[in-house]
N, C-alpha and C positions, 0 to 999 in steps of 0.2 A: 248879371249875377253869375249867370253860368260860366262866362266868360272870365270872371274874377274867381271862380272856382279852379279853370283851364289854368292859369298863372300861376295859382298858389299850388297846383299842383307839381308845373313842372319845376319851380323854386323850389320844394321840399325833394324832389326827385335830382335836383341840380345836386342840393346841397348832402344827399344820402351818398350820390356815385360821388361826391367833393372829397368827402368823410372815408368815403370807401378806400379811394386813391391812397388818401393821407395817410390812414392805416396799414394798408398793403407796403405802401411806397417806405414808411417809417421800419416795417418789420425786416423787406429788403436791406434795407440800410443797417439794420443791426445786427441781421444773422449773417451779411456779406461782410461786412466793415468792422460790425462789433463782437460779433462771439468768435470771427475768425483769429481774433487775435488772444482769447479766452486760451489755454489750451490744460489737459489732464498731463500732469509729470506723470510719467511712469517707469519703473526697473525696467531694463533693457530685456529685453527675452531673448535673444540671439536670431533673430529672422533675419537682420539686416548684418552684412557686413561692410563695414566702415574704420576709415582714418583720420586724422585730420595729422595731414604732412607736415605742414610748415604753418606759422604766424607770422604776420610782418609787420610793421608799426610804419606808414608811410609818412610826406608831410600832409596829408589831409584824410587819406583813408584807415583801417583797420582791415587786415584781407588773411581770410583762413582757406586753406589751403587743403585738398585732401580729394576723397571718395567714397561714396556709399552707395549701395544696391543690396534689394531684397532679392533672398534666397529662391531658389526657383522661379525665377519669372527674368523675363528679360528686364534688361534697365536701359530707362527711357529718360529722358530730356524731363524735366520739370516735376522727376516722381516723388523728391524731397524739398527741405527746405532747411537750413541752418540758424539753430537761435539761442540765445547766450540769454543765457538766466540768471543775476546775482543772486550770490547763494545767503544773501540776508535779507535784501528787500522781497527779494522774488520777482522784482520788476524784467523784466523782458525784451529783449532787443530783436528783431527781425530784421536777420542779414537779407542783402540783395544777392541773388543765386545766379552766377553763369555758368552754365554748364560745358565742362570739357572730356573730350575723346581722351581713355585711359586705356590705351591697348596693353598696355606692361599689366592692367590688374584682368582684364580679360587672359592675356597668357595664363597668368598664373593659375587661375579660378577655371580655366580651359573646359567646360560642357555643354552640352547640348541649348545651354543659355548663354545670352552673348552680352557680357557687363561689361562692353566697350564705354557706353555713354554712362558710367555712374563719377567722372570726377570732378569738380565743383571748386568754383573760386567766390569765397563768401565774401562782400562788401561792406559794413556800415561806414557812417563818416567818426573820424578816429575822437570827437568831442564827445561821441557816444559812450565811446570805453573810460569810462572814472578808474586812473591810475591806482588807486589804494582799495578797490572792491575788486571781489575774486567770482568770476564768471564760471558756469559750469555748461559746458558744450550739448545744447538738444539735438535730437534728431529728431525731425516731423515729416512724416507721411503727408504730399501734398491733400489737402482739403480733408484732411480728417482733424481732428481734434487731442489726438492724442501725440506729445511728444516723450519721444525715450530718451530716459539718461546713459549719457557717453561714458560718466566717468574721467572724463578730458577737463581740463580746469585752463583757465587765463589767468597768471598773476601778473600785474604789469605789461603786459600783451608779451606774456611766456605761456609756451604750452607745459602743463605739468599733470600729472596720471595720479591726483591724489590731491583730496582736498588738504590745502596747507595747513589748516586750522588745527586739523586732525591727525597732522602728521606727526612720529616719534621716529627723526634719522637714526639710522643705524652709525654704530660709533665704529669708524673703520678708520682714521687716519692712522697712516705709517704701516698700512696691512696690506696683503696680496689683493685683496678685497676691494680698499679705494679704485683702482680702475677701473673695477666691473660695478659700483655703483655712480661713481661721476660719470662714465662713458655709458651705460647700459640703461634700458626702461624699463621702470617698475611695472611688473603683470599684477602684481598681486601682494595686496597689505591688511594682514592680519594678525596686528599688535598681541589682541586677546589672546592668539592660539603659539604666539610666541614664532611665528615666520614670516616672510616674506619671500616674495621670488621675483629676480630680476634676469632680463634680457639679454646676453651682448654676446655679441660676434655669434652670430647665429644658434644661442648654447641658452636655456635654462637651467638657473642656476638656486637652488632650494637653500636660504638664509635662516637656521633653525637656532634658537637660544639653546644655551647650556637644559632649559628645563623645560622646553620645547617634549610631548609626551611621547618618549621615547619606552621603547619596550623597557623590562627588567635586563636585557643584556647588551642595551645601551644603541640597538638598532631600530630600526621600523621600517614599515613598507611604506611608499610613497606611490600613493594613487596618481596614475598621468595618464590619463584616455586623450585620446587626438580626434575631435572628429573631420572629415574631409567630405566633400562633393566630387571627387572625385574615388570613387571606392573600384571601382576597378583596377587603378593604380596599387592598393593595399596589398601587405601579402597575403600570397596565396592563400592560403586557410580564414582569415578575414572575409578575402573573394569569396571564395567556394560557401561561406556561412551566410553570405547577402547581408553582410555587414556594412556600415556608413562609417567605422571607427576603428582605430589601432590601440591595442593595449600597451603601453610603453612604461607598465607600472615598475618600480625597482625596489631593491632593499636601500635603505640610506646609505650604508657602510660602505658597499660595492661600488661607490660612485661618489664617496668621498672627498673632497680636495684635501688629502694629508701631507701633503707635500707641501702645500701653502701654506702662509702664514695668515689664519685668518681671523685672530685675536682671538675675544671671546665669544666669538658664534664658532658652528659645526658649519660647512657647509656640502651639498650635492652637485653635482651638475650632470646634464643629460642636453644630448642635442635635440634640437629642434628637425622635425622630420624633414626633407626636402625630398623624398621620391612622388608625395603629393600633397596637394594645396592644404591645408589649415582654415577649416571654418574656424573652430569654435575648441579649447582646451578645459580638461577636468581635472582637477586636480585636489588634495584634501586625507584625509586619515580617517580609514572604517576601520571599525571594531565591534561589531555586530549592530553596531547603529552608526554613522555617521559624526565623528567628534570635532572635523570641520571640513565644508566643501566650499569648493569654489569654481564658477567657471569663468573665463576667459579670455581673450584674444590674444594671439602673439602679433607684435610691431609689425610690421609688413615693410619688408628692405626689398625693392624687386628689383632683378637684374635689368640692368641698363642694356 
């Protein structure tokens, strides 16, 4: 009897740590395997600067091309991960990540932190990418659960800076204009506010409608903060204030392109700073409250 007690006990005890296993072992498996792939979209907050360079359409692969690293801290081998979100189903692709040595984006970024290792060749296999669905570039923090949006889009494995769906071209054919939008990248698309700002040759260039809210005497100031990691670079009085940013605001008029033909838009142009690095750009129109802001990235062309 006692002996048939001694069995049925280590049997119910077999079968608790059995249970036990199965439970622990099931939950590994789902908070490793399964919610890792789970992930929160989020607006970008500007921590991380990033690119994606180039896209290439192989005979077997899909491979993006580029760099990113968080803001103060050194960048390390395996600190992200690259993931392509169709912007309909929402379904999700997780590239394979190899990491490669960017000393061009260290020079540039040049501080006391060293974002040699943030440039990245993203992998999936190319049956992945469905030709007629439009991808929108993540960025994920390894083992976190939160990915940020790029703002970066795949049409047909093109990279483009604007969701197409949403897009309203600007009508520049046969104007001074067409070269600086076929050749240049769009920073900034804001239909409602009646502007746009595009890229090229080292130059930001302010794309305003005729009805764009220009003052009563046909001008307006154009808000352009720069911010840098680099502020010792800044000018002097910037320095001296323990500043991280350049005010590079202007009047519209003063910076005009009147000389071009630039149909029916107005347009500005202002260069882009090069005495130091470009985090993060502001840009937008106060009037005692904010009537539109935006912040930013410019393209990142680095010297070879």
């Amino acid at each position: 009897m006692e002996k048939s007690k001694r069995t049925r006990t280590i049997i119910q005890g077999t079968i608790c740590i059995g249970l036990l296993c199965l439970i622990w072992g099931g939950y590994f498996l789902v908070t490793h395997f399964g919610t890792d792939k789970i992930l929160e979209v989020k607006e970008d907050d500007f921590s991380w600067v990033y690119q994606v360079d180039s896209a290439e359409v192989g005979e077997k692969e899909f491979i993006l091309y580029g760099f990113a690293f968080e803001l103060d801290t050194d960048a390390t081998k395996d600190a992200f991960e690259i993931v392509l979100q169709d912007i309909g189903s929402k379904k999700k692709i997780f590239l394979e990540t190899e990491y490669i040595e960017r000393e061009d984006v260290n020079a540039y970024f040049r501080c006391e932190y060293d974002y040699s290792k943030s440039g990245f060749k993203a992998v999936c296999k190319k049956e992945k990418i469905i030709q007629k669905d439009i991808y929108e570039v993540l960025l994920r923090k390894s083992g976190k659960q939160t990915a940020y949006r790029t703002g970066i889009y795949i049409v047909e494995g093109q990279l483009t800076y604007v969701n197409p769906t949403e897009f309203l071209p600007l009508e520049v054919a046969g104007t001074d204009l067409q070269k600086v939008i076929e050749n240049g990248v769009l920073r900034v698309y804001r239909p409602e506010d009646r502007i746009y700002i595009y890229q090229y040759m080292g130059e930001l260039y302010w794309i305003a409608e005729q009805d764009y809210a220009f003052n009563e005497d046909g001008d307006v100031y154009v808000q352009y903060r720069v911010d840098t990691n680099q502020p010792d670079r800044l000018p002097k009085e910037r320095e001296e204030s323990r500043l991280n940013w350049d005010d590079c605001g202007f009047m519209f008029y003063g910076n005009e392109l009147l000389d071009w033909n630039t149909g029916k838009y107005r347009v500005a142009k202002k260069k882009l700073p090069t005495e130091y690095s470009v985090t993060r750009i502001c840009s937008g129109k106060y009037k005692g409250d904010w009537i539109w802001l935006q912040y930013f990235r410019p393209y990142y062309q680095f010297d070879k």
